[in-house]
C-alpha positions in Angstrom: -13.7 4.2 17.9 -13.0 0.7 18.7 -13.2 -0.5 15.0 -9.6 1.8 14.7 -8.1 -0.2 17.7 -9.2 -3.2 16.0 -7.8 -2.4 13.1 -4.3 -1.4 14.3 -4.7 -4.8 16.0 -4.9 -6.8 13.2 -1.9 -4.6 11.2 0.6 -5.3 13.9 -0.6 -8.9 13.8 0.1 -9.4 10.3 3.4 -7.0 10.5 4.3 -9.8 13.6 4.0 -12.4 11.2 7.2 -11.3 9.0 5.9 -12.3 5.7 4.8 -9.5 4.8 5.3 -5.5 3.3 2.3 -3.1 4.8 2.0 0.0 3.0 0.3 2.3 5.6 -1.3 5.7 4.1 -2.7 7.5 7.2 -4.2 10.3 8.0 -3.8 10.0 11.9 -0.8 10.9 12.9 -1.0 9.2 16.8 -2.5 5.7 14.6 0.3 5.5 12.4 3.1 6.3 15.0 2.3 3.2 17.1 2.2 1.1 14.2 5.5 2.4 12.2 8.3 0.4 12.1 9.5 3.4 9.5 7.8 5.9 8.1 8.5 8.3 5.2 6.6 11.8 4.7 6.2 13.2 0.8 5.6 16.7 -0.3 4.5 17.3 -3.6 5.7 14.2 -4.4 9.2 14.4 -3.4 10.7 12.6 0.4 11.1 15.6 2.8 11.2 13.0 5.7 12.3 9.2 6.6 13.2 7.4 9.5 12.6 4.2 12.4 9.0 5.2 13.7 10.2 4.6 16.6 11.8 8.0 15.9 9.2 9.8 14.6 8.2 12.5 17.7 11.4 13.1 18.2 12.6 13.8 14.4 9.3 16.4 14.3 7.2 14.6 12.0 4.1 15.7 13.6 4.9 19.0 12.2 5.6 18.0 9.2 2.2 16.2 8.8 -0.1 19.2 10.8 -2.3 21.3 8.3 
């Protein structure tokens, strides 16, 4: 929908600005891959996964993440 493009839009804006931390908790795996400057996945609360999102696809995180 174009209500998530606007959203991502506005989150890279404000991640642009440099002034900020965003904490992104997503369930869409494509949405949060653009967006990632670094991502970390959890698993019963313990890090199983942490890189540059610009890494993710290659690092298998989409498996990771898949139900």
């Amino acid at each position: 929908p174009s209500i998530i493009k606007d959203i991502g839009r506005v989150i890279r804006m404000l991640a642009d600005r440099g002034d900020m931390a965003i904490v992104l908790c997503e369930q869409y795996y494509d949405f949060a891959q653009e967006l990632a400057d670094d991502y970390l996945v959890m698993e019963r609360g313990e890090v199983i996964a942490r890189g540059l999102g610009k890494n993710m696809e290659a690092n298998g995180v989409r498996q990771l993440v898949a139900i």
